[in-house]
PLY file of the C-alpha trace (Angstrom):
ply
format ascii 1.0
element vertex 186
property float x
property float y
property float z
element edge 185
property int vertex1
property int vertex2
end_header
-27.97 1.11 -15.57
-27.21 0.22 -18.81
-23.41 -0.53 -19.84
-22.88 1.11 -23.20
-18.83 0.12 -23.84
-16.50 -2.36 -22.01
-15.11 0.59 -19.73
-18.19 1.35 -18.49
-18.47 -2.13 -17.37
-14.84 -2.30 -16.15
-15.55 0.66 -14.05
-19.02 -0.54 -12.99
-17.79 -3.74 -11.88
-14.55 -2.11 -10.15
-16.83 0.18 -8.18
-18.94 -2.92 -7.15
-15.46 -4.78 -5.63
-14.96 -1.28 -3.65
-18.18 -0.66 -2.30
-18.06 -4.58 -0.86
-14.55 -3.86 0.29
-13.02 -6.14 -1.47
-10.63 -3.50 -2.92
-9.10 -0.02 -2.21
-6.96 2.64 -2.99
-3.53 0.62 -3.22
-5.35 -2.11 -2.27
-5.85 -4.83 -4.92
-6.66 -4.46 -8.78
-8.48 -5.41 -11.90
-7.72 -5.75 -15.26
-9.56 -6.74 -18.60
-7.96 -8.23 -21.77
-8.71 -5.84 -24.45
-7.25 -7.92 -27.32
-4.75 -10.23 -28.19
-1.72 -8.05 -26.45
-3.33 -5.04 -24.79
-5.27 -5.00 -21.08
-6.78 -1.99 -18.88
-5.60 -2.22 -15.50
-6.10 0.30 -12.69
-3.44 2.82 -11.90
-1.65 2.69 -9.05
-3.06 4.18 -5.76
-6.53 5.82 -7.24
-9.64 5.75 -5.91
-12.22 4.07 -8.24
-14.03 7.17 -8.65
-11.23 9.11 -9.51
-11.15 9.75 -13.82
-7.85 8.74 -14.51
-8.31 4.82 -12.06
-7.37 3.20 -15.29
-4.74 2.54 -17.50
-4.08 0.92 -21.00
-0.78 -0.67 -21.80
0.49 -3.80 -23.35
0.32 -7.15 -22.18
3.95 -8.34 -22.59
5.88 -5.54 -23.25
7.01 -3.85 -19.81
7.04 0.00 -21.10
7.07 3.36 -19.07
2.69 2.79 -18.76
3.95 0.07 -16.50
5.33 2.74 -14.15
1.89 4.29 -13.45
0.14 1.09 -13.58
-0.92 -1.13 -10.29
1.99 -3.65 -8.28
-0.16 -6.12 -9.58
0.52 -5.26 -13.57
3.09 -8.18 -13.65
1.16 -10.44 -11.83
-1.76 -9.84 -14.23
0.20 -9.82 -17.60
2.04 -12.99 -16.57
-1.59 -14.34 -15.86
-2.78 -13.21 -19.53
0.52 -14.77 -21.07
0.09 -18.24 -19.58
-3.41 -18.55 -19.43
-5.25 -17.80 -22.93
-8.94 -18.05 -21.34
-8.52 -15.52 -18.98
-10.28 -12.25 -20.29
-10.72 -10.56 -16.78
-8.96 -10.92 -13.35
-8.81 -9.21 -10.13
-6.75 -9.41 -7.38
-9.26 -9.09 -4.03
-8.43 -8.40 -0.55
-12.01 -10.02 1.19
-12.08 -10.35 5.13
-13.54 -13.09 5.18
-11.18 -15.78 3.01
-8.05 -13.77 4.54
-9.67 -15.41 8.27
-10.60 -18.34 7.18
-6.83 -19.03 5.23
-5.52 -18.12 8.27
-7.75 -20.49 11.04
-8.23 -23.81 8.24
-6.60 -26.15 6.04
-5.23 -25.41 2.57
-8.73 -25.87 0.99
-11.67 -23.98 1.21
-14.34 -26.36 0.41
-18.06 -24.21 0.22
-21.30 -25.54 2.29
-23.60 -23.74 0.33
-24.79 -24.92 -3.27
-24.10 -22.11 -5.04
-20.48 -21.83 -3.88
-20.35 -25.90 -4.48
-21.70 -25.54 -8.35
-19.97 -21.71 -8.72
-16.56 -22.04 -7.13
-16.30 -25.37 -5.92
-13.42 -25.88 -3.32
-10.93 -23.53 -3.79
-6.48 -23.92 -3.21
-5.18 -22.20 -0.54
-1.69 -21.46 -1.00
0.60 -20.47 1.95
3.73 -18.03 1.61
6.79 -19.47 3.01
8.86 -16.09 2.08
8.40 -12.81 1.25
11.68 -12.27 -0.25
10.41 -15.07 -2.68
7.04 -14.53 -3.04
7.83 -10.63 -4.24
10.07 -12.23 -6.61
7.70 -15.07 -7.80
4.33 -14.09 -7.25
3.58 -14.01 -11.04
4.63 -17.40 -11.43
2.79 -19.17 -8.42
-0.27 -17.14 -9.38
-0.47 -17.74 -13.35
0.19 -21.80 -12.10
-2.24 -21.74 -10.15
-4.60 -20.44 -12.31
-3.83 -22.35 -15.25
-6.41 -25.08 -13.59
-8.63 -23.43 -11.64
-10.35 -19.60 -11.63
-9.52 -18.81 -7.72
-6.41 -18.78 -5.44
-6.16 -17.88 -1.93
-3.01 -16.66 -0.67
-3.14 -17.52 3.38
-2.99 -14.55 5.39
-3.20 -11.89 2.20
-5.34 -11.94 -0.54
-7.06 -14.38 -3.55
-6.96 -13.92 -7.37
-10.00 -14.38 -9.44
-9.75 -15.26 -13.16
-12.74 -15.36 -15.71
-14.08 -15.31 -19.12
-15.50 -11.87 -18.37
-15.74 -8.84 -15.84
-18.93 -10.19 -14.33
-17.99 -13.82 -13.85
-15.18 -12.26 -11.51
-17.26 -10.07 -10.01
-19.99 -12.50 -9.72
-17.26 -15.51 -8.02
-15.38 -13.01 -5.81
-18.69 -12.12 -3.89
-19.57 -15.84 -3.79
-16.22 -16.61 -2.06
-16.64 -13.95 0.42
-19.68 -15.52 1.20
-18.73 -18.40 1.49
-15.77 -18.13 3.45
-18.01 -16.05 6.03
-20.38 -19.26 5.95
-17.64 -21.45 7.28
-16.76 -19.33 9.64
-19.91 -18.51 11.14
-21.01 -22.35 11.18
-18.61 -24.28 12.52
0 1
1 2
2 3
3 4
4 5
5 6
6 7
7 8
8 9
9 10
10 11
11 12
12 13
13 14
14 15
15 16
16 17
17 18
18 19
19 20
20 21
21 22
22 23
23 24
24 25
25 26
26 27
27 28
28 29
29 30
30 31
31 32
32 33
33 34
34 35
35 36
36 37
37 38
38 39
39 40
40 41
41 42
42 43
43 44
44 45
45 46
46 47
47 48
48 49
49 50
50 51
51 52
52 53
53 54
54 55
55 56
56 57
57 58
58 59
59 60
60 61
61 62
62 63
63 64
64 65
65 66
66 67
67 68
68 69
69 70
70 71
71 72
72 73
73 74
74 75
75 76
76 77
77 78
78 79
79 80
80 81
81 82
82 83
83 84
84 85
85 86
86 87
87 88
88 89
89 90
90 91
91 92
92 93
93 94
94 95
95 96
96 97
97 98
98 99
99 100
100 101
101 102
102 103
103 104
104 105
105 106
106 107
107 108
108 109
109 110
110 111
111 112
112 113
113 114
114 115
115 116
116 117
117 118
118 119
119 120
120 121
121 122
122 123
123 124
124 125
125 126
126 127
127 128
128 129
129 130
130 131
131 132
132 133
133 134
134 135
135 136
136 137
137 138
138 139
139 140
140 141
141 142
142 143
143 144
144 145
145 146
146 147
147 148
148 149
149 150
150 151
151 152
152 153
153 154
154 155
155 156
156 157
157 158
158 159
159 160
160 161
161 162
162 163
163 164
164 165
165 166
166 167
167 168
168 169
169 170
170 171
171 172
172 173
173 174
174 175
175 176
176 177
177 178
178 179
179 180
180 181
181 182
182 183
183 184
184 185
């Protein structure tokens, strides 16, 4: 298939992170920095196949778009604020890393090369509160992204920044994998 503009792409690569289950209707989200202070984002509970999954709205001005857009929207925008060389992220909900974040240590370090030279070992952050964590997520996210392109939140979800919508797609498969690696062969 060829991708003729960056929505095709977006939706492309979206579709991909469904069909592994890595996200769902009200279940995670993606975004992609269109320029300087605009990003696409997914709306709110749709299905990826549905026309109107995405949404357009400013990066750092919280308007009524907001409303329709994803939970995530502040997560994501305080993630493009902070963090200049992120140009795609998604927010995954993978099987896999939620296990392992729950059975290991606060560091998922990959056995396979790939994962080594790809993701290399990865935070795992745990949640102490919800009551703080729905009022902070942004911030603990966009920190912890500042350094490196992954966070695991124990027991929930991970983040995944890049340079583009492949190199998430392309990292957030990779740590599925490898997180079901460790799992199986230890």
């Amino acid at each position: 298939m060829v991708v003729s503009t960056l929505l095709d792409e977006y939706l492309l690569v979206a579709k991909e992170l469904f069909d592994k289950n890595l996200i769902n209707i009200g279940l995670g989200s993606i975004s992609m920095k269109l320029k300087a202070d605009k990003m696409v984002i997914n709306k709110k509970n749709k299905h990826v196949n549905e026309e109107d999954f995405i949404k357009t709205l400013h990066i750092l001005r919280e308007d009524m778009a907001w409303e329709e857009a994803t939970e995530d929207v502040k997560v994501h925008s305080k993630i493009y604020e902070q963090v200049p060389s992120a140009k795609a992220i998604v927010h995954i909900f993978p099987k896999n890393v939620i296990a392992f974040s729950l059975m290991h240590h606060k560091i998922l370090k990959p056995l396979d090369f790939l994962a080594k030279e790809t993701i290399g070992n990865v935070n795992v952050i745990e949640i102490h509160s919800l009551q703080e964590w729905h009022e902070n997520k942004e911030f603990i996210i966009a920190k912890e992204l500042k350094h490196k392109d992954i966070v695991i939140i124990k027991g929930h979800s991970a983040y995944v920044k890049g340079r583009d919508l492949r190199e998430i797609l392309k990292k957030s498969i990779i740590l599925e994998n490898s997180a079901y690696m460790l799992l199986t062969t230890r």
